[in-house]
ROVOTI-702430 format. One record per atom (N, C-alpha, C): residue number from 1; residue in three letters; x, y, z. Coordinates in steps of 0.001 Angstrom, whole numbers, padded with zeros to 6 digits. Each point is the difference from the previous one (the first is absolute). Layout:
<recs>
NUM|ala|X|Y|Z
...
</recs>
This chain:
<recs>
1|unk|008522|007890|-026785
1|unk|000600|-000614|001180
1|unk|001016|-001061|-000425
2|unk|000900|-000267|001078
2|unk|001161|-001254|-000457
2|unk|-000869|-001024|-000065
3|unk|000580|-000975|-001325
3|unk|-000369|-001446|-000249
3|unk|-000393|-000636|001127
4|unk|000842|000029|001235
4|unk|-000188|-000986|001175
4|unk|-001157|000037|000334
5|unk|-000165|001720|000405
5|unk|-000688|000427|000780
5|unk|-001903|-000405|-000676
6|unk|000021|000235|-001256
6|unk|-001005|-000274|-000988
6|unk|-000602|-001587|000925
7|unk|001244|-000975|-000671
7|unk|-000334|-001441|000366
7|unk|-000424|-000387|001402
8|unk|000303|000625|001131
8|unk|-000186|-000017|000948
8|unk|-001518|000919|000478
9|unk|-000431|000740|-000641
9|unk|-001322|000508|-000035
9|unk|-000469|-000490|-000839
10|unk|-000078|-001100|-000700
10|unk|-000721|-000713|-000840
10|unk|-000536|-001352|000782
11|unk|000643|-000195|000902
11|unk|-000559|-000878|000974
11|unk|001020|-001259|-000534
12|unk|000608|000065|-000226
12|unk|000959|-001066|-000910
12|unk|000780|-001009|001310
13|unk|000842|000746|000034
13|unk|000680|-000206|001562
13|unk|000977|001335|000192
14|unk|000866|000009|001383
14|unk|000352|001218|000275
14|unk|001128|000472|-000713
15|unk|000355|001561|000154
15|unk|000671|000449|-000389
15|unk|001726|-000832|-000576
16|unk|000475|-000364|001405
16|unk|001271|-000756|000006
16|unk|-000090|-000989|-000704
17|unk|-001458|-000893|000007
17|unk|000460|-001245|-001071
17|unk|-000435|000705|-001456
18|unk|-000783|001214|000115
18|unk|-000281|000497|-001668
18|unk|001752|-000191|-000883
19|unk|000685|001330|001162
19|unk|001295|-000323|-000559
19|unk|000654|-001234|-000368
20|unk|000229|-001240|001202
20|unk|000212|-001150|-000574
20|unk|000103|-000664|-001207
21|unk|-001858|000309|-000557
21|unk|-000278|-000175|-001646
21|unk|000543|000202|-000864
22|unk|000158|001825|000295
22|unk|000937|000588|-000942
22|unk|001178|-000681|-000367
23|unk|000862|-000022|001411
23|unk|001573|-000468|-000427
23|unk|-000036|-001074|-000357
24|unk|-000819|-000788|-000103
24|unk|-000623|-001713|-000705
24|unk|000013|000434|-001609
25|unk|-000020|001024|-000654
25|unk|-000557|-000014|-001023
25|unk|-001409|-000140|-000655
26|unk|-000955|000143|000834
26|unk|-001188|-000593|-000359
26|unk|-001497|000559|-000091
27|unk|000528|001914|000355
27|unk|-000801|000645|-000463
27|unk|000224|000460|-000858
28|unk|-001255|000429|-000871
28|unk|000147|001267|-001419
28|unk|-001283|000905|000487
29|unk|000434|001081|-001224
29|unk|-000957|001264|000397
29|unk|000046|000105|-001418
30|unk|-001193|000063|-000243
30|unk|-000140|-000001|-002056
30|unk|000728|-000683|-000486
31|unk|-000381|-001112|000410
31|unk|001214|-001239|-000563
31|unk|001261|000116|-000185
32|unk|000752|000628|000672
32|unk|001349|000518|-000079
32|unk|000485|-000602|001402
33|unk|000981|-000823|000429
33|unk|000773|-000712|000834
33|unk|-000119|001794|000734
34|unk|000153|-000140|001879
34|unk|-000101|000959|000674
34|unk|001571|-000430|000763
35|unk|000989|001245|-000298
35|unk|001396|000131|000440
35|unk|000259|000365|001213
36|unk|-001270|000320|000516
36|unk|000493|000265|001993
36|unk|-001113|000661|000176
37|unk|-000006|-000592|001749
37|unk|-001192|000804|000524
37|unk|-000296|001219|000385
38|unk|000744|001224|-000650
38|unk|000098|001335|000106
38|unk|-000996|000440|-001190
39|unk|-000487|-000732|-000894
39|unk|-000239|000495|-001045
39|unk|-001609|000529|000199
40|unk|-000205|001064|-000224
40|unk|-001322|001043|-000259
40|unk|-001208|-000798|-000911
41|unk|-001373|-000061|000101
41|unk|-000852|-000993|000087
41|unk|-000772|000826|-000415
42|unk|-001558|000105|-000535
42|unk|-001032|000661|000130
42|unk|-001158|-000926|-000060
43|unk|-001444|-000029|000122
43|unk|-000998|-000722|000275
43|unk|-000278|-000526|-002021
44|unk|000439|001154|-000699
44|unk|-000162|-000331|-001235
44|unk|000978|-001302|-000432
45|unk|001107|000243|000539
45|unk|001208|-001723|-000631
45|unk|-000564|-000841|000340
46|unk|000279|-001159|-000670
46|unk|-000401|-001440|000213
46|unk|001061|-000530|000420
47|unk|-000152|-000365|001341
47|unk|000824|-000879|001042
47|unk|-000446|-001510|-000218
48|unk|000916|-000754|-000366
48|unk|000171|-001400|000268
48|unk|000597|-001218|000665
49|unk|-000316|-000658|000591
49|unk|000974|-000910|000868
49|unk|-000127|-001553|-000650
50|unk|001164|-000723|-000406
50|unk|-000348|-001446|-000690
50|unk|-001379|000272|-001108
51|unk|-000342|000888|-000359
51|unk|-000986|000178|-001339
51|unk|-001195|000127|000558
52|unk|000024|000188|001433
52|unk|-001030|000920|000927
52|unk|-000309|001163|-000048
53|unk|-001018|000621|-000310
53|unk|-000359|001538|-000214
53|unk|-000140|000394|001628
54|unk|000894|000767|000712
54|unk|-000397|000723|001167
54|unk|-000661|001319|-000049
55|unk|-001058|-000036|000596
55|unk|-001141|000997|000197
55|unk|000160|000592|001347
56|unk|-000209|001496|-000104
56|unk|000055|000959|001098
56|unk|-000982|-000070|000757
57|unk|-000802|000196|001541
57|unk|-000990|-000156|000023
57|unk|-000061|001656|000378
58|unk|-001158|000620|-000481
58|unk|-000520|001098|001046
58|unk|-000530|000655|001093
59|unk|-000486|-001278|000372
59|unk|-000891|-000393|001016
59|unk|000679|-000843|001025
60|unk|001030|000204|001060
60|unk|000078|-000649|000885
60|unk|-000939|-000805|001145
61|unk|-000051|-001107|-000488
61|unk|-000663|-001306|000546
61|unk|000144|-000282|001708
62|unk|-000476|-000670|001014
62|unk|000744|-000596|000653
62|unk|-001010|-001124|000747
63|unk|000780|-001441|000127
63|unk|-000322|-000744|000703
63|unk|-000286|-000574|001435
64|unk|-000553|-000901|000455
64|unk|000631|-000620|001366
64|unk|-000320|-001541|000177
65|unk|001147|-000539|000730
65|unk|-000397|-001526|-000033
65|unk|000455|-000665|001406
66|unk|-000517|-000220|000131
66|unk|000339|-001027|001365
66|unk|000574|-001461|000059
67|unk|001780|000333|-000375
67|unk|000623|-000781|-000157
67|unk|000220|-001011|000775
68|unk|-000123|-001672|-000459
68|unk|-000028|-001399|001531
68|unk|001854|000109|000273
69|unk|000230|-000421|000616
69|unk|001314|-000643|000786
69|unk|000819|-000565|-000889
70|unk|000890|-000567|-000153
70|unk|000663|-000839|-000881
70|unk|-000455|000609|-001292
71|unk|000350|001163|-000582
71|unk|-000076|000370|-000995
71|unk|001189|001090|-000368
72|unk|000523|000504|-000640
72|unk|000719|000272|-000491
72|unk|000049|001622|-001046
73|unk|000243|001166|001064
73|unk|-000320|001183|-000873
73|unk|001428|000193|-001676
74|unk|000051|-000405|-000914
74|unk|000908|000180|-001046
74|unk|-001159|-000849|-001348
75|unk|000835|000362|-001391
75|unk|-000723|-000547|-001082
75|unk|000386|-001123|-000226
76|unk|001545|-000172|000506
76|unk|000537|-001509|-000871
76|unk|000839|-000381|001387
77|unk|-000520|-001133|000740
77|unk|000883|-000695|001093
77|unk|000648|-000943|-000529
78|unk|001544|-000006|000124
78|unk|000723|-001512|-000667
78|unk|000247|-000674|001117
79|unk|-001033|-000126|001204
79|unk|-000131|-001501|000639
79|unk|-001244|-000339|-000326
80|unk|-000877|000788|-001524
80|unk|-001508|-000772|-000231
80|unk|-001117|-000006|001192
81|unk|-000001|001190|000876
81|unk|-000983|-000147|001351
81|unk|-001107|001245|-000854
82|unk|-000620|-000202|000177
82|unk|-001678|000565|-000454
82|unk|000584|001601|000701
83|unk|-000533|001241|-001103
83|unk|000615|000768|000434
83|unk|-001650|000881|-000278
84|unk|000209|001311|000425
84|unk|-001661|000663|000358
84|unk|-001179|000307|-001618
85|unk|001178|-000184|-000818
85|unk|-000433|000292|-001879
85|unk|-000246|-001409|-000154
86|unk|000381|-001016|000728
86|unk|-000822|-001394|-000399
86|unk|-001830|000290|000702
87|unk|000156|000985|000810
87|unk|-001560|-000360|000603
87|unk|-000462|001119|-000623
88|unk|000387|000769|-000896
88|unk|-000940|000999|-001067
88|unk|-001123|-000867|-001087
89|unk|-001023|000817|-000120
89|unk|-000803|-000564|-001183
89|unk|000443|000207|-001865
90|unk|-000424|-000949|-000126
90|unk|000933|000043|-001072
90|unk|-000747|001226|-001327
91|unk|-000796|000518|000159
91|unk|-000339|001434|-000216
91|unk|000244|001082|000196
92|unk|000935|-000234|001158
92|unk|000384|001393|000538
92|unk|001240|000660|-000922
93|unk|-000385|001530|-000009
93|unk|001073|000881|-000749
93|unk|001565|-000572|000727
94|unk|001371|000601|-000634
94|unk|001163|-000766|000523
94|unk|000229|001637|001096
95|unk|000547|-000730|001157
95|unk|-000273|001179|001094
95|unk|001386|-000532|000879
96|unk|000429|000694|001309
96|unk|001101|-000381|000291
96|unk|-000382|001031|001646
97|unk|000520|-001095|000642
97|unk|-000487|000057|001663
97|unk|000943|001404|000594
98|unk|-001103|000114|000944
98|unk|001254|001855|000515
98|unk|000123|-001364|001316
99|unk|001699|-000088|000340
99|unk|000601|-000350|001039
99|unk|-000332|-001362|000293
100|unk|000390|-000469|000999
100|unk|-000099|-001905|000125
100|unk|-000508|-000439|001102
101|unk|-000558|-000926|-000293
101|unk|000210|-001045|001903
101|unk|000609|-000793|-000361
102|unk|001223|-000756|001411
102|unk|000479|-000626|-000272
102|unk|-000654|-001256|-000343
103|unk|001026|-001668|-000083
103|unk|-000727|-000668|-000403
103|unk|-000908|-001198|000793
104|unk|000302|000387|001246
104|unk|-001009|-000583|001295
104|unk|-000912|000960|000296
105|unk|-000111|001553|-000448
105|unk|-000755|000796|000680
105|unk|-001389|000265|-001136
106|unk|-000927|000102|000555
106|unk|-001659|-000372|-000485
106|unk|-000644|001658|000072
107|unk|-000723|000325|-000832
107|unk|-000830|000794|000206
107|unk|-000107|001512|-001124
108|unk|-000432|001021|000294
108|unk|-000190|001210|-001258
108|unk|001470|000017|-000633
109|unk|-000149|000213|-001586
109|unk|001008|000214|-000797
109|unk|-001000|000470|-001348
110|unk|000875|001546|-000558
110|unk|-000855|000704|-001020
110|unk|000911|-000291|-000854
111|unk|-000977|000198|-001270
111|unk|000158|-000131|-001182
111|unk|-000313|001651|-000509
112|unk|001346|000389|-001197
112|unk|-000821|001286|-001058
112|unk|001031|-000568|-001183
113|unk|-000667|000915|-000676
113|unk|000340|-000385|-001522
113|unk|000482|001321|-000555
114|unk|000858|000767|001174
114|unk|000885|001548|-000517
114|unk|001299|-000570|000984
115|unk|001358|-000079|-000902
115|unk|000898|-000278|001216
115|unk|000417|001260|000597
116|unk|-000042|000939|-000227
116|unk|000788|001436|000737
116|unk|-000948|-000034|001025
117|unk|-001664|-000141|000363
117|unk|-000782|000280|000667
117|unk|000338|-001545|001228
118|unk|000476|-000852|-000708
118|unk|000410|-001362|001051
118|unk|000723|000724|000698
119|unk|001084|000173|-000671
119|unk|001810|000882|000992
119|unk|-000744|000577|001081
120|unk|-000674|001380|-000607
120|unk|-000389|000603|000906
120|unk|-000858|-000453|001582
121|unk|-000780|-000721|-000081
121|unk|-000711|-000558|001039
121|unk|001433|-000885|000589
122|unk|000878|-000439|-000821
122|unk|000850|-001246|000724
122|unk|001041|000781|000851
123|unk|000419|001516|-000075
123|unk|001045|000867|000803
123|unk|-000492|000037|001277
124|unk|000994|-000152|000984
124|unk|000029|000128|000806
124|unk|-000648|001729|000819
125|unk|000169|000930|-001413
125|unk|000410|001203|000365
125|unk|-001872|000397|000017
126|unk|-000186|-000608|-000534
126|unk|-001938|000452|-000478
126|unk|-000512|-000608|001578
127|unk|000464|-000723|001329
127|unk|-000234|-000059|001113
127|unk|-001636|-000623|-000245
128|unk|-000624|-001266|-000753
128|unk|-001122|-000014|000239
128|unk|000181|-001491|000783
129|unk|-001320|000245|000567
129|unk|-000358|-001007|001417
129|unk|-000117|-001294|-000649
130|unk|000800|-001204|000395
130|unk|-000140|-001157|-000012
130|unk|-000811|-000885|001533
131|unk|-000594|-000758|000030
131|unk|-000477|-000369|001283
131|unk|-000047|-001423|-000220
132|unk|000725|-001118|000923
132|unk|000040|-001015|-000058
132|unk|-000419|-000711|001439
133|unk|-000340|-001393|-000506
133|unk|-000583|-000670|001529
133|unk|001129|-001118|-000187
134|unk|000410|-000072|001310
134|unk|000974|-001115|000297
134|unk|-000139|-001223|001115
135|unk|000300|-001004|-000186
135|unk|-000050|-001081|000863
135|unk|001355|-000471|000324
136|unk|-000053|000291|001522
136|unk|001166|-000728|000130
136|unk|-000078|-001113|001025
137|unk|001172|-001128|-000004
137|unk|-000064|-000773|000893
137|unk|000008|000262|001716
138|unk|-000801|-000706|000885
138|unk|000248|000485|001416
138|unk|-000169|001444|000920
139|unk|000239|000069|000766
139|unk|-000706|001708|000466
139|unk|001749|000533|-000329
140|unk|-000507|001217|000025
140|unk|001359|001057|-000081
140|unk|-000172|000874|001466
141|unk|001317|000453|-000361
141|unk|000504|001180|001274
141|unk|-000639|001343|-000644
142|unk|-001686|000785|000508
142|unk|000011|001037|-000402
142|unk|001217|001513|000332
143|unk|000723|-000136|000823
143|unk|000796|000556|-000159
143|unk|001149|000203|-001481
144|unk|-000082|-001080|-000474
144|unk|000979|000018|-001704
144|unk|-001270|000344|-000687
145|unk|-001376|000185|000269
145|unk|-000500|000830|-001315
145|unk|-000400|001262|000610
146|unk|000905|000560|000625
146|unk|000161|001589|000498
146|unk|001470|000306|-000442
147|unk|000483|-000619|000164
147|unk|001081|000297|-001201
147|unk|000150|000137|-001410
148|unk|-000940|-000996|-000202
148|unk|-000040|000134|-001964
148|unk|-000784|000963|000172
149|unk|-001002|000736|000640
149|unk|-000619|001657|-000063
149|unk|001183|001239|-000057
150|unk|000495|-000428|001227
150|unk|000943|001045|-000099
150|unk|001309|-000142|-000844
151|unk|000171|-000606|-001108
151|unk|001005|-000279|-000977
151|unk|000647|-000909|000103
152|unk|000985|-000502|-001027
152|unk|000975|-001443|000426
152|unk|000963|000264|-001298
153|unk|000983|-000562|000095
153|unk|001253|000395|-000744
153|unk|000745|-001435|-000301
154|unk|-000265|-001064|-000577
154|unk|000184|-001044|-000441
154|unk|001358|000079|-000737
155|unk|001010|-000732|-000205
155|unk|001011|-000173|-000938
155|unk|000069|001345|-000491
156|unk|000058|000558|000505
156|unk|000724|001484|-000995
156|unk|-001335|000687|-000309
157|unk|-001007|-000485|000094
157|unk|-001308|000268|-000544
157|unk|-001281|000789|000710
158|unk|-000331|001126|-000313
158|unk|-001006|000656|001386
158|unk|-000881|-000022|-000662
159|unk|-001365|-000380|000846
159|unk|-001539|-000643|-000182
159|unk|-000276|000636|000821
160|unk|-000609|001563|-000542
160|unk|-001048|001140|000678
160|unk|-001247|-000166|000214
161|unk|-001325|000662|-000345
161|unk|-001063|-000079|000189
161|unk|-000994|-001374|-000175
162|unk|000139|-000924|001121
162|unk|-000132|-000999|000211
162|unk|-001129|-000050|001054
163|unk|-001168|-000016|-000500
163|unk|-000569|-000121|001192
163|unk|-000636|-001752|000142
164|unk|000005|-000432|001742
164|unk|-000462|-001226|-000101
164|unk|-001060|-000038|001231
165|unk|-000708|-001062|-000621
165|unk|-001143|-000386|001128
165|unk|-000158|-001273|000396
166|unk|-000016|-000465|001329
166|unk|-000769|-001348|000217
166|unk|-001223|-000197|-000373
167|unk|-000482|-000510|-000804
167|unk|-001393|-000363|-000168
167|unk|-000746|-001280|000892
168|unk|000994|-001220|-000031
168|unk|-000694|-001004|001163
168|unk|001661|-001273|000487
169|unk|-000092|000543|000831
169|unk|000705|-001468|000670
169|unk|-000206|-000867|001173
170|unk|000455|-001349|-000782
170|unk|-000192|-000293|001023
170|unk|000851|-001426|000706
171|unk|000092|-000723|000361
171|unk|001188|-001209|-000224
171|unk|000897|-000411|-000635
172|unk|-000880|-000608|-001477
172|unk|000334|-000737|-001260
172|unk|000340|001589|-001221
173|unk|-000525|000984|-000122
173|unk|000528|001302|-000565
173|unk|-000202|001346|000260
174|unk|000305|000559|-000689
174|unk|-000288|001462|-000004
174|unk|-000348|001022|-001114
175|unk|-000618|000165|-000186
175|unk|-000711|000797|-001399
175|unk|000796|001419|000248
176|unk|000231|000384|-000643
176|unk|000366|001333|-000243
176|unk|-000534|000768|-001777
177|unk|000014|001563|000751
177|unk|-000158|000673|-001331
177|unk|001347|000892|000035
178|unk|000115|000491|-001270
178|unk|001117|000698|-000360
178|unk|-000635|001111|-001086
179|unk|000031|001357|000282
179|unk|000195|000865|-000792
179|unk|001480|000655|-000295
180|unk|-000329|000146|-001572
180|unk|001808|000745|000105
180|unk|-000327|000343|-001550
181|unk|000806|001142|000011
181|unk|000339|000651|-001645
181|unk|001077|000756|-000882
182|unk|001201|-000864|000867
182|unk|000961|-000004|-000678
182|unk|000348|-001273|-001335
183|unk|-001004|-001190|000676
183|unk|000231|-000856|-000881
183|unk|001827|-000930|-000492
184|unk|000748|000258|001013
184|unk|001409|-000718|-000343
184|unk|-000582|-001224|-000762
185|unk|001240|-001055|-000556
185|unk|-000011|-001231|-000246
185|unk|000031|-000615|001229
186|unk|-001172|-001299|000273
186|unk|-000101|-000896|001301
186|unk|-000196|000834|000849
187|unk|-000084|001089|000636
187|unk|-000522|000909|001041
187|unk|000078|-001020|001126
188|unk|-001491|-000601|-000297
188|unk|-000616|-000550|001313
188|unk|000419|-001297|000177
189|unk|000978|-000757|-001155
189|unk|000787|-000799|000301
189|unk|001222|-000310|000897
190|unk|000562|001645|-000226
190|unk|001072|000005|000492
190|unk|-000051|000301|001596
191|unk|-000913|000652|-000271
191|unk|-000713|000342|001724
191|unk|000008|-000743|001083
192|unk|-000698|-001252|-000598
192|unk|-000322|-001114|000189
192|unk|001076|-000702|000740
193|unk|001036|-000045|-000618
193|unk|000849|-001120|-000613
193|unk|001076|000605|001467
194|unk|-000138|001539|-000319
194|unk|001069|000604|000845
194|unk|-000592|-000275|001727
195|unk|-001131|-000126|000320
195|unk|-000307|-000633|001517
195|unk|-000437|-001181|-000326
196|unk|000299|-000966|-001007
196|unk|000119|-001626|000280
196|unk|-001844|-000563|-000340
197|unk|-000505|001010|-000327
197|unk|-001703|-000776|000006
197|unk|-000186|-000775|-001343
198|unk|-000488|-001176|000330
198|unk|-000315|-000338|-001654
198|unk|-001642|-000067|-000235
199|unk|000571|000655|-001165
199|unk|-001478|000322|-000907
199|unk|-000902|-000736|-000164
200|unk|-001142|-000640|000285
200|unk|-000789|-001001|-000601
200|unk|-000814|000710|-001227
201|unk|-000599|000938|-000248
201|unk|-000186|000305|-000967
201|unk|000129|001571|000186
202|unk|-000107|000611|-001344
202|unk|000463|001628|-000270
202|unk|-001624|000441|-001113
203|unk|-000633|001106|-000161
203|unk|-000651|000228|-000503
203|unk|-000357|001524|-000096
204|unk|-000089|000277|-001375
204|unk|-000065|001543|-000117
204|unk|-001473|-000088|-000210
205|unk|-000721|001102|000209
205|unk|-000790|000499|000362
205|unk|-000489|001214|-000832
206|unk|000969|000964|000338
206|unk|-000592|001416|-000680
206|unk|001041|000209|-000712
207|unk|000194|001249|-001004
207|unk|000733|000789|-000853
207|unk|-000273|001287|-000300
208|unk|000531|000717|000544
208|unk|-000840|001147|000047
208|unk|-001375|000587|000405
209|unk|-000529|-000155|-000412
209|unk|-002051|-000068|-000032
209|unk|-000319|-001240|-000408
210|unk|000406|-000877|-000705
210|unk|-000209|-001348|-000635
210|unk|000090|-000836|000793
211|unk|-001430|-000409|000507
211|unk|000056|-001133|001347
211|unk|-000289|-001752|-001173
212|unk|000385|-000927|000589
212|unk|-000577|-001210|000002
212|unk|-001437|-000010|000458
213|unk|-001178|-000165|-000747
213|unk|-001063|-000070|000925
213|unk|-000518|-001837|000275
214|unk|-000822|-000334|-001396
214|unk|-000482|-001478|000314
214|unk|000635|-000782|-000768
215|unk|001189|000360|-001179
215|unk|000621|-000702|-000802
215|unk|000808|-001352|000485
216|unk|-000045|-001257|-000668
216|unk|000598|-000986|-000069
216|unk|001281|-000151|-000347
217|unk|000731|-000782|000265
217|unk|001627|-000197|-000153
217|unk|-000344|-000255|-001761
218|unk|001231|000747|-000850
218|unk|-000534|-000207|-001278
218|unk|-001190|001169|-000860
219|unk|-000570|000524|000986
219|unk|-000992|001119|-000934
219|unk|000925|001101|000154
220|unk|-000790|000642|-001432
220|unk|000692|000942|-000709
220|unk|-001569|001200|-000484
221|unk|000292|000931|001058
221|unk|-000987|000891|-000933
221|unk|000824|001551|-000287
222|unk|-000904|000818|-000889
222|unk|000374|000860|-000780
222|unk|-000587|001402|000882
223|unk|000706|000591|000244
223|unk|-000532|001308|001208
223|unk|000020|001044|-000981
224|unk|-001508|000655|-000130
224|unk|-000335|000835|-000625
224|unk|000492|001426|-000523
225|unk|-000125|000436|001764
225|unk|000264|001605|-000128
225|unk|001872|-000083|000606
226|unk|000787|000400|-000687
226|unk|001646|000100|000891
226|unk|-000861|000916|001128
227|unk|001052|-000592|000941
227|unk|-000252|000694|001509
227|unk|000599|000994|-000108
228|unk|-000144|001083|000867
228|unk|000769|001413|000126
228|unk|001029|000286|000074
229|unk|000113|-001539|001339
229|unk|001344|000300|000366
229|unk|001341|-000594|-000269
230|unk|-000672|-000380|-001629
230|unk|001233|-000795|-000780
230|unk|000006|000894|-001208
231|unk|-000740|001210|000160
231|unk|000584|000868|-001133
231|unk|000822|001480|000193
</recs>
């Protein structure tokens, strides 16, 4: 397989920054400086990064954690804000998150340690169910969440299979749920944003089959069997 592709199923980080490395100068493969990320790989070469031995795994892993608020899905923030690999144990294999919450939004975010198997769950095109609970300020017009059912077309942008529910309102807010599995960037932000509601808090919930059950802001456990419907 290509170099990238290797580093990026090594749980390293993804594909695009594998390349990065490369054009850095800073991988070898049998100690030999690596000249581009096209280059053909086998499980037998010895891949290195900064005098790091990268290891293949065979066994695709996968996590889940129930990320707090004010946190930060990336490895290296240069405004220094606590990012979701600061709340890993410091035992844990090096692994790299499939997809993000933003950095006000709280709740399920997986971990695996194969990046092609991240991509995959992170496409839009694999259609798996995200389910989020939302708070918003003040009651809403249920009429605008019969619209986000029946589609909405934002800035150039169409947001299909959207389904929404009132869960409780009442004066002071309105709870809502949101299923959807297209997964855009900000989805339910933009949603939001586009009939004027502001968010008091955002929270994912499910991922596919992968619910949040009693976990704490900050826990991190290790899910046994891959689900079905992430293979």
């Amino acid at each position: 397989m290509r170099i990238a592709k290797y580093i990026a199923n090594a749980g390293y980080c993804s594909r695009r920054d594998a390349e990065k490395l490369i054009n850095k100068k800073i991988v070898y493969i049998n100690k030999k400086l690596c000249e581009g990320p096209n280059i053909n790989v086998s499980k037998k070469d010895k891949i290195t990064i900064n005098d790091k031995i990268i290891k293949l795994h065979t066994k695709i892993k996968l996590w889940k954690l129930y990320k707090p608020s004010n946190v930060i899905c990336t490895n290296n923030d240069p405004k220094k804000r606590k990012t979701i690999f600061d709340l890993l144990p410091k035992n844990m294999p090096r692994i790299i998150s499939i997809g993000r919450l933003d950095f006000m939004s709280e709740g399920l975010i997986l971990f695996t340690n194969n990046g092609d198997f991240a991509r995959k769950l992170e496409l839009p095109s694999t259609n798996i169910l995200r389910v989020y609970r939302v708070c918003i300020a003040n009651r809403i017009n249920e009429h605008d969440v019969k619209k986000i059912c029946s589609g909405l077309s934002i800035n150039g942008i169409t947001y299909n299979k959207v389904e929404v529910i009132i869960e409780k309102m009442d004066q002071k807010k309105t709870w809502l749920k949101f299923k959807l599995r297209e997964g855009k960037n900000r989805e339910i932000r933009n949603i939001c944003k586009y009939f004027k509601w502001t968010i008091l808090k955002l929270i994912r919930l499910q991922y596919g089959s992968v619910r949040l059950r009693k976990e704490k802001p900050g826990e991190i456990k290790e899910i046994e069997t891959i689900p079905k419907d992430f293979l």
